[in-house]
C-alpha positions as CSV (number, residue, x, y, z in Angstrom):
1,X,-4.1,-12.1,7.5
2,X,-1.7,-9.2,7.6
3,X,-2.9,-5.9,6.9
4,X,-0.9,-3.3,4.6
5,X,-1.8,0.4,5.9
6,X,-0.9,4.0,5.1
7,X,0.5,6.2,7.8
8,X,-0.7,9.5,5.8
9,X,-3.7,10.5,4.3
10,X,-3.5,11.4,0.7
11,X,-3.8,10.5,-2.8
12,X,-2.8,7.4,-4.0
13,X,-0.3,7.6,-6.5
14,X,0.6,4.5,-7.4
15,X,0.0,0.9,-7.1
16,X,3.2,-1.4,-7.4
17,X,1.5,-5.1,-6.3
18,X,-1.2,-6.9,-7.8
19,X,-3.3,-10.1,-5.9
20,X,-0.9,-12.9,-6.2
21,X,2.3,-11.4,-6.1
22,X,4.8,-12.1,-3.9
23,X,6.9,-9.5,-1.7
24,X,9.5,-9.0,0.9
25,X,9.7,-7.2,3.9
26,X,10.6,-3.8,3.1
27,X,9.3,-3.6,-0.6
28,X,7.7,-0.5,-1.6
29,X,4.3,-1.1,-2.5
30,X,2.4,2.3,-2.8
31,X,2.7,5.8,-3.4
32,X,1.0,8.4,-1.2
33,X,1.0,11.7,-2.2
34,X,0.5,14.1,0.7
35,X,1.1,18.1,0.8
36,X,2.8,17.5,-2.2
37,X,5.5,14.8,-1.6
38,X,5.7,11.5,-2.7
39,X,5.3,9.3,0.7
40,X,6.4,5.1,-0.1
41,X,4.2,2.8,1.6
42,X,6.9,-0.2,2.5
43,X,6.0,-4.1,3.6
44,X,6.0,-4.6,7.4
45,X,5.8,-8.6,6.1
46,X,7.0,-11.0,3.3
47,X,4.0,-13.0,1.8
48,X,1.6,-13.6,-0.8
49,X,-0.5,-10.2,-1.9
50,X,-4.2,-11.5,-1.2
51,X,-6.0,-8.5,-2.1
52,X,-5.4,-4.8,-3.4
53,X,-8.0,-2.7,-1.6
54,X,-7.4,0.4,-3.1
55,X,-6.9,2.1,-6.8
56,X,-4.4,4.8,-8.2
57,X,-6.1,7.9,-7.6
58,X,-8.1,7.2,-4.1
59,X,-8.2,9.5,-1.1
60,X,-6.4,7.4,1.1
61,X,-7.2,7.7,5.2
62,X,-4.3,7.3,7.2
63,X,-4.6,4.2,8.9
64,X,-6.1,2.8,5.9
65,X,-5.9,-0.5,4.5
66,X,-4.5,-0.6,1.2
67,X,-3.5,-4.4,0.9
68,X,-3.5,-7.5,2.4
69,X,-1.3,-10.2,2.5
70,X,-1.4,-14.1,3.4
């Protein structure tokens, strides 16, 4: 299982991927917002979207997981 994470802590401002879908390497997924800028949470891997761990509007960790994909 491949794990999705954020590399800032923030809010989560939006959600691009539901379970099931596919995506490719570098496909923006989320949107952090941190200080005040918009911060794109990319793919590191193609796959299948298992699970969406987090909603619009969370208080993300960084390091968080935020997806995870098969």
């Amino acid at each position: 299982m491949k794990k999705i994470v954020s590399n800032v802590a923030g809010r989560l401002a939006a959600c691009h991927v539901v379970s099931g879908a596919q995506v490719q390497l570098g496909d923006e997924l989320f949107i952090v917002e941190s200080m005040k800028m918009e911060i794109p949470v990319e793919s590191e891997f193609a796959g299948t979207v298992v699970d969406v761990l987090v909603s619009v509007g969370d208080e993300i960790e960084e390091g968080q997981e935020l997806a995870l994909l098969e």
